[in-house]
C-alpha positions as CSV (number, residue, x, y, z in Angstrom):
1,X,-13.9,8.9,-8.0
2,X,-17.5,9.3,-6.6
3,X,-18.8,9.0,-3.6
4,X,-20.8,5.9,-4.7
5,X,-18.1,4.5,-6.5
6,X,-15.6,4.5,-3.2
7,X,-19.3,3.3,-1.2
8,X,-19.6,0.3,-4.4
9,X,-15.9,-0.6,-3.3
10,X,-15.9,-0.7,0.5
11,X,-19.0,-2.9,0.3
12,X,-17.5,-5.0,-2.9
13,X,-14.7,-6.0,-0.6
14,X,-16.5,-6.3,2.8
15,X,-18.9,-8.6,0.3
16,X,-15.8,-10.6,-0.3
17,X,-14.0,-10.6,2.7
18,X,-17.9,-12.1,4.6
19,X,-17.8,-15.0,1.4
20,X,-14.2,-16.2,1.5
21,X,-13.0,-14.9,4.5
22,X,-10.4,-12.1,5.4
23,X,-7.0,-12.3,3.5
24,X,-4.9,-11.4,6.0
25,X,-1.0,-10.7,6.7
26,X,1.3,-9.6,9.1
27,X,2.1,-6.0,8.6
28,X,4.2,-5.2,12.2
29,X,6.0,-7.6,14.7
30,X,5.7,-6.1,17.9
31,X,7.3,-9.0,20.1
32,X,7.5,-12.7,19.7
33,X,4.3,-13.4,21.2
34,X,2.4,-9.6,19.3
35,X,1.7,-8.9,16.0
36,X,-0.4,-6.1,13.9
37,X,-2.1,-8.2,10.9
38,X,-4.1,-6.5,8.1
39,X,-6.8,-7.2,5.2
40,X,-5.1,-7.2,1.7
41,X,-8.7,-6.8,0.4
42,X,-10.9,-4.7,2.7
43,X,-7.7,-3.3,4.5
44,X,-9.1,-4.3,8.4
45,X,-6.3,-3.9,10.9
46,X,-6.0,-6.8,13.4
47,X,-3.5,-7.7,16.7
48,X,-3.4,-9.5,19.2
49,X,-5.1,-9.3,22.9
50,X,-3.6,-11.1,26.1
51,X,-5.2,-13.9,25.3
52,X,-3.6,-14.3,22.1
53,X,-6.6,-13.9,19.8
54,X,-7.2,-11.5,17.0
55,X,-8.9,-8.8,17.9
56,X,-9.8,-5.0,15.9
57,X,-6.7,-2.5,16.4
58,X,-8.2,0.5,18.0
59,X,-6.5,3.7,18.7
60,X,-5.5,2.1,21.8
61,X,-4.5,-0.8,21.5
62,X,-2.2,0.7,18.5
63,X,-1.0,2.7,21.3
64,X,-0.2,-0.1,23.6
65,X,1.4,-1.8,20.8
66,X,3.8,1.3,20.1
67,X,4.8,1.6,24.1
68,X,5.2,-2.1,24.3
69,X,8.0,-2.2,21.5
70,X,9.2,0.7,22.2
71,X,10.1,-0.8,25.8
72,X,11.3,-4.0,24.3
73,X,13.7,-2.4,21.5
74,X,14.8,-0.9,25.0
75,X,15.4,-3.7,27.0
76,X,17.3,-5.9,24.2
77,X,19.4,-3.0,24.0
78,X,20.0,-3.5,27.7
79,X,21.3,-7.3,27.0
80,X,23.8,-6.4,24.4
């Protein structure tokens, strides 16, 4: 594949994802109240912020997101 065919593709889907909106599922439960969501089409990684609305996953926040289950896997451990 060519380096214009992969450009044609990443804008074909962005194209579709701006006209019918982003198709997007829940790829990682983090807690009850955190999630990681992505883009079936144009493959945009999502998750939550503290006030509970979508927001990009950045390097950090995928970070935060690994500590923070990591601690709770811990502390349900605890309880049993």
């Amino acid at each position: 594949m060519s380096t214009i065919e992969i450009k044609e593709n990443f804008l074909s889907k962005k194209l579709y994802c701006s006209l019918f909106g982003h198709r997007i599922i829940t790829t990682r439960n983090i807690t009850n109240h955190f999630k990681e969501y992505k883009c079936t089409v144009c493959e945009l990684e999502l998750t939550n912020d503290e006030k509970g609305k979508k927001t990009y996953l950045t390097p950090e926040l995928k970070d935060i997101n690994n500590t923070l289950k990591s601690f709770c896997s811990k502390k349900n451990l605890q309880h049993i």
